[in-house]
C-alpha positions, 0 to 999 in steps of 0.5 A: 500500500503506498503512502502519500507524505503529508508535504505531499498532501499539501502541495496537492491541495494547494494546487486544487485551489488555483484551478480555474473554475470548471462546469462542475462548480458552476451553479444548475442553470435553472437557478443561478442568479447570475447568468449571461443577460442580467442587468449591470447598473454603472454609475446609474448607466443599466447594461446587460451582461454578456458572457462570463469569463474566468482566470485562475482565481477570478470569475468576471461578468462581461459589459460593453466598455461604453456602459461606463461611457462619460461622454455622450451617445455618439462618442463610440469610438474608444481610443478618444471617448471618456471612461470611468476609471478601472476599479469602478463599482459595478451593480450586477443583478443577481450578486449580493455585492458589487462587482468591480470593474477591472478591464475596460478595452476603451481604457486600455486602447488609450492607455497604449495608443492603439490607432487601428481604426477598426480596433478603436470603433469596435473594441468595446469589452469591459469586465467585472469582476465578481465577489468571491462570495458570489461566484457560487451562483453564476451559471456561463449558459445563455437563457432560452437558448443554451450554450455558448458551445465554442469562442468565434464565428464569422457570419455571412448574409441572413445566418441565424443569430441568437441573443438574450436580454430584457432591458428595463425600458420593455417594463419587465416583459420577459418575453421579450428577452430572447431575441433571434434575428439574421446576421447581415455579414461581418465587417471590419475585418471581422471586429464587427457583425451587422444583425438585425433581429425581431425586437431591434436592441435598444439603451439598456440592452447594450453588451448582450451576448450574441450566439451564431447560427451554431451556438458559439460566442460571436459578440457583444452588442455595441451600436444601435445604427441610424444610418446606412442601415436604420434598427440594425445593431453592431455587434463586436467580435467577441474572439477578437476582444477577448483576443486583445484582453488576453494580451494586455494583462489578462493572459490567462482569461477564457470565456466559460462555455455554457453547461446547457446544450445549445437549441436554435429555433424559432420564437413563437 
């Protein structure tokens, strides 16, 4: 029979603590109070979460970088638009503490002088992270629709797309939170995907998760269009902002795929 030295015992629990959090550890879907499409309230300003991430030692609830905008609507492009500050409180619907906002791409654009303008118009990710305390009820699945099943997709005209998200200006009609529409093709090398779907996104939906024909991550609602393409929304890559989170100060950062199946359909 062998035997497993004390020292050796603790070097093992020790290791067992920093792995990064797995589905295993994930609250059931049906009733984790933090999930992808909860409402986030910064300095007032109400988004909607979009996927989660984690590290190996943190859980994070996305947002769009512009929901702790300081400038107006039409101040989108995050290498000159104000922010507030990495560290900002944020309200997560669901969480019995605040979160804090840690990552903020506008912030960090700036900060290293990012000029690609594709980067700089639709690089628009912020995380939050969780409290410990309240990462014991996150769930990664995306409500209604399940998944997300994989991390990037591109998208050519009228493929499917899938969101979820109920914003306060639709006075509490869930029925109206799962969206499902038609992709429009991506553009900008790919930094940004044109969708419309049946219920146009509107304030307060901004930052919602978007699935593919396929159920993978595709993006993160940024824009409402006026024009060229009126009620049209722009969704950010996702693979590519996370892609630059990664490589400025978030290395070991990972979208957690959902423990759902993914299910494509039609709404009533």
């Amino acid at each position: 029979m062998h035997k497993i030295s004390l020292a050796v015992l603790v070097c093992a629990l020790a290791i067992a603590a920093v792995v990064p959090t797995t589905a295993s550890a994930w609250a059931p879907a049906s009733s984790a109070a933090i999930h992808p499409g909860v409402q986030t309230f910064t300095d007032g300003a109400q988004c909607t979460a979009n996927f989660v991430y984690t590290d190996s030692s943190n859980t994070y609830i996305g947002q769009a970088a512009h929901c702790s905008g300081t400038g107006g609507s039409t101040e989108t492009n995050g290498c000159d638009s104000g922010s507030l500050p990495v560290g900002t409180p944020v309200e997560v619907t669901g969480a019995s503490k605040p979160g804090t906002m840690v990552y903020n791409s506008w912030l960090t654009m700036q900060a290293k002088g990012e000029s690609d303008p594709d980067t700089c118009q639709y690089n628009d990710l912020a995380l939050v992270k969780l409290d410990p305390s309240d990462a014991a009820n996150v769930n990664p699945s995306i409500p209604h629709w399940g998944g997300p099943n994989a991390v990037g997709a591109s998208t050519a005209l009228r493929d499917k797309v899938y969101s979820y998200g109920n914003s306060e200006l639709r006075g509490g009609i869930t029925q109206l939170s799962p969206k499902e529409g038609y992709s429009l093709g991506d553009d900008a090398g790919g930094w940004t995907h044109s969708v419309y779907t049946v219920t146009p996104g509107i304030p307060g939906d901004s930052g919602s998760a978007f699935l593919s024909k396929t159920g993978a991550a595709l993006g993160v609602l940024s824009t409402v269009a006026i024009a060229p393409l009126p009620a049209s929304n722009g969704v950010g890559d996702v693979a590519k902002e996370l892609a630059y989170a990664q490589a400025n100060g978030f290395s070991g950062l990972t979208l957690a795929l959902g423990t759902e199946p993914f299910v494509a359909g039609s709404l009533p």
